[in-house]
Each structure stands twice: as C-alpha cells, then as structure tokens.
PLY file of the C-alpha trace (Angstrom):
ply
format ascii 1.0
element vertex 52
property float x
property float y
property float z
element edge 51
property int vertex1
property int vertex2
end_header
82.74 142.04 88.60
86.29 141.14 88.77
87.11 137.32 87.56
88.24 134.83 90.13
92.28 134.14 89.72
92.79 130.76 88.77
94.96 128.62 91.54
98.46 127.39 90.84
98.72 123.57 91.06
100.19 122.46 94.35
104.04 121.43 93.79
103.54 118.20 95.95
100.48 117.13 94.16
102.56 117.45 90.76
105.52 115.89 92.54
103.66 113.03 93.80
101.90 112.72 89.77
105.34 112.52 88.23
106.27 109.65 91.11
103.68 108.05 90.29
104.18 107.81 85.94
107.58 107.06 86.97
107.49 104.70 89.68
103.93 103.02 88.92
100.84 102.47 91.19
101.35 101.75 94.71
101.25 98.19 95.90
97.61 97.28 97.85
98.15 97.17 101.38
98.90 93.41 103.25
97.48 92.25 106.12
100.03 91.21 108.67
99.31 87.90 110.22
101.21 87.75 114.20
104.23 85.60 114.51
102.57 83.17 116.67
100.67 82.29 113.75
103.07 82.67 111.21
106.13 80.32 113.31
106.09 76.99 114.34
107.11 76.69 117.35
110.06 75.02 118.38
109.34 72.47 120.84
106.60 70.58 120.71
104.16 70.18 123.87
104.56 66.81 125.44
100.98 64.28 125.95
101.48 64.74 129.22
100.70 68.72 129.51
97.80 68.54 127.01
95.90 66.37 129.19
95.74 67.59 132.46
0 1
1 2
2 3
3 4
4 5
5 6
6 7
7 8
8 9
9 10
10 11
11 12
12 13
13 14
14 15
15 16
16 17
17 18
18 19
19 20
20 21
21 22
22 23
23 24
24 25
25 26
26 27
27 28
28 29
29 30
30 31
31 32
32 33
33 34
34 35
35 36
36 37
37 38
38 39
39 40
40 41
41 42
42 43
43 44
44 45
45 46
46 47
47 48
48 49
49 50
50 51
C-alpha cells in the first residue's frame, strides 16, 4: 500500500504565524457602548417638560 503524501503547510496560515511573533497577540475584542450613552447631551431638559 502506497503511503499517504504529507500536505504542504498553507502559505496564509504561515503568513498569519510570522504576523503574529512579529506583531504580538491580537487585542480582545471591546464592546461598543451607543453614543447616547456615551455623550452628554447638550441641553439640558427644562422642569417643566419632565413633569407633564
């Protein structure tokens, strides 16, 4: 029985490898909170609208 050919490593897995010994590990992933939560806003609301 013939033996099985061994596979060539994939170029963009070695690519990505080298990247990564160079560069480092990649940064976790942020959550991004939505502007209206992030900004204050510029005006305030005046009494009178908050209590009707």
């Amino acid at each position: 029985m013939p033996r099985k050919k061994l596979s060539q490593p994939d170029a963009g897995k070695k690519a990505r490898r080298m990247a990564r010994d160079v560069i480092g590990a990649v940064p976790a992933e942020k959550v991004i909170v939505p502007k209206t939560l992030r900004k204050k806003p510029k005006h305030k609301k005046s009494l009178e609208q908050n209590e009707s």
